[in-house]
N, C-alpha and C positions, 0 to 999 in steps of 0.2 A: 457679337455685337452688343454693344452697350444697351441699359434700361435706358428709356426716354421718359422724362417725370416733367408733365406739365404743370406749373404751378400757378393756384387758384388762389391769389391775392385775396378774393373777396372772403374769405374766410377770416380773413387775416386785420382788416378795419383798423378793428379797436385796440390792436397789440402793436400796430407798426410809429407811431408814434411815439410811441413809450419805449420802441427799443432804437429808436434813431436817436432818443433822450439818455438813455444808456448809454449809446457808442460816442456818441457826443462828450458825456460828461465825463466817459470811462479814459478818454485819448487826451483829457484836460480841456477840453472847449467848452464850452458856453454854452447853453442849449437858449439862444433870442427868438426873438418874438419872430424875427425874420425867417429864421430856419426852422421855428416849427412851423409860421405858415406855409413857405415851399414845401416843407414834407409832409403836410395835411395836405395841399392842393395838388401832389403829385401823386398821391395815393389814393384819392378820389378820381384819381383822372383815368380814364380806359385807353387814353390815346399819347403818348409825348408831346410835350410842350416847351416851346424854344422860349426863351427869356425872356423874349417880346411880350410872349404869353402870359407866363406867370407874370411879369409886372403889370400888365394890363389888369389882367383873372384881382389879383391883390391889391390893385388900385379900387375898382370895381366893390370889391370888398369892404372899403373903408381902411384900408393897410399903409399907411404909407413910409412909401419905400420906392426909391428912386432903381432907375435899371442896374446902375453899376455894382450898389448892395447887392441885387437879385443874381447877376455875373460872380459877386464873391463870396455869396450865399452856395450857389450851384457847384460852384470849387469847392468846399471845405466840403459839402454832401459827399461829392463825387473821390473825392483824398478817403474819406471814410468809408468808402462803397454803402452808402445807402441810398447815390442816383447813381443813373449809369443815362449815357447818352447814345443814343440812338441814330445811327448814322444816317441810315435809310431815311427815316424820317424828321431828321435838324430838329431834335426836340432833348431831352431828359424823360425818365420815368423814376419813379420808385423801385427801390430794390433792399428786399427784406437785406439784415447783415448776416452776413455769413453762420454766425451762433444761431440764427431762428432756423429753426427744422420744418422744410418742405415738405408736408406728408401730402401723401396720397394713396388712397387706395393700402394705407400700409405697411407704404413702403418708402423711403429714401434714398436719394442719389448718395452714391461713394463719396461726391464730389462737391462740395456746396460752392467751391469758388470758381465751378465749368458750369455756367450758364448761358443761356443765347435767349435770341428774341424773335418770335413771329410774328410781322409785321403784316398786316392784311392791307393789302393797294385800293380796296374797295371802299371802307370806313377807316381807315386808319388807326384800327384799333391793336396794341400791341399788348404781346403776351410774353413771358418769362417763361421760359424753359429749363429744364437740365436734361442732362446727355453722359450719363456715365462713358462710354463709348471713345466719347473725343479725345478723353486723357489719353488712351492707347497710340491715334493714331496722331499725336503733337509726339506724344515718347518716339516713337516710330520715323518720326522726319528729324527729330532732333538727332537718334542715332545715324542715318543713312546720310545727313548733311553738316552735323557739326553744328545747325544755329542754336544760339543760343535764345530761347523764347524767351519774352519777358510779360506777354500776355498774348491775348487774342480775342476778337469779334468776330461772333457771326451772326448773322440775321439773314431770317430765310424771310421771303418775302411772298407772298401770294395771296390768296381767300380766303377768309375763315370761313365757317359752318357756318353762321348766319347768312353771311352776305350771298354767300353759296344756295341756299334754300330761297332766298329771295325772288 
């Protein structure tokens, strides 16, 4: 079975901004004022937040920027893997890129681009995962059935430790 490596964003604050300003500028786009603020307010946030949200959250703010920018704001993020959307919860979250190294405990997953989500039904507070493990068993179904994968979501969904001690 695979390492399971939880990954502890908050460590991470003051660097995730600067390398969504990287991936941005590195794939030719623009690093605006619109998309650092979605990727400021999605990296602060502990929970996914659906479009509604963030235009609201950035109105709020003094931001202005109407829904459909924040709709083709959350696309260009999502095209670059630096949000990833959240099924379970009809939101977006932050997601380091691929090049930032997930440590823990010192150690790293095989895999930076096999990641998932733990979604907690209590506070709705969602976490980033990796799973060395899973690569194995997508190889596994792809030999046994011929599909051809082209990605994959999972999000486990239940309690976290907080809400759990509550």
């Amino acid at each position: 079975m695979g390492r399971f490596v939880p990954v502890h964003h908050e460590a991470h604050d003051d660097c995730f901004a600067e390398e969504a300003s990287q991936v941005l500028a590195g794939n030719g786009l623009r690093v605006t004022r619109p998309r650092r603020a979605v990727v400021e307010l999605l990296e602060r946030s502990p929970r996914p937040m659906g479009a509604a949200d963030i235009h609201q959250e950035l109105r709020t703010q003094g931001i202005r920027i109407d829904r459909a920018s924040v709709y083709r704001v959350l696309a260009v993020l999502e095209a670059q893997g630096l949000v990833h959307r959240v099924l379970s919860a009809q939101g977006y979250m932050a997601c380091h890129p691929p090049t930032h190294l997930h440590l823990h405990g010192g150690t790293e997953p095989a895999d930076h681009s096999c990641h998932h989500h733990l979604v907690c039904r209590a506070c709705g507070r969602t976490l980033e995962t990796h799973c060395d493990g899973l690569r194995g068993l997508i190889d596994t179904i792809v030999e046994r059935t011929g599909f051809q994968v082209e990605g994959h979501v999972l999000e486990i969904v239940g309690t976290c430790r907080e809400c759990r001690q509550k």
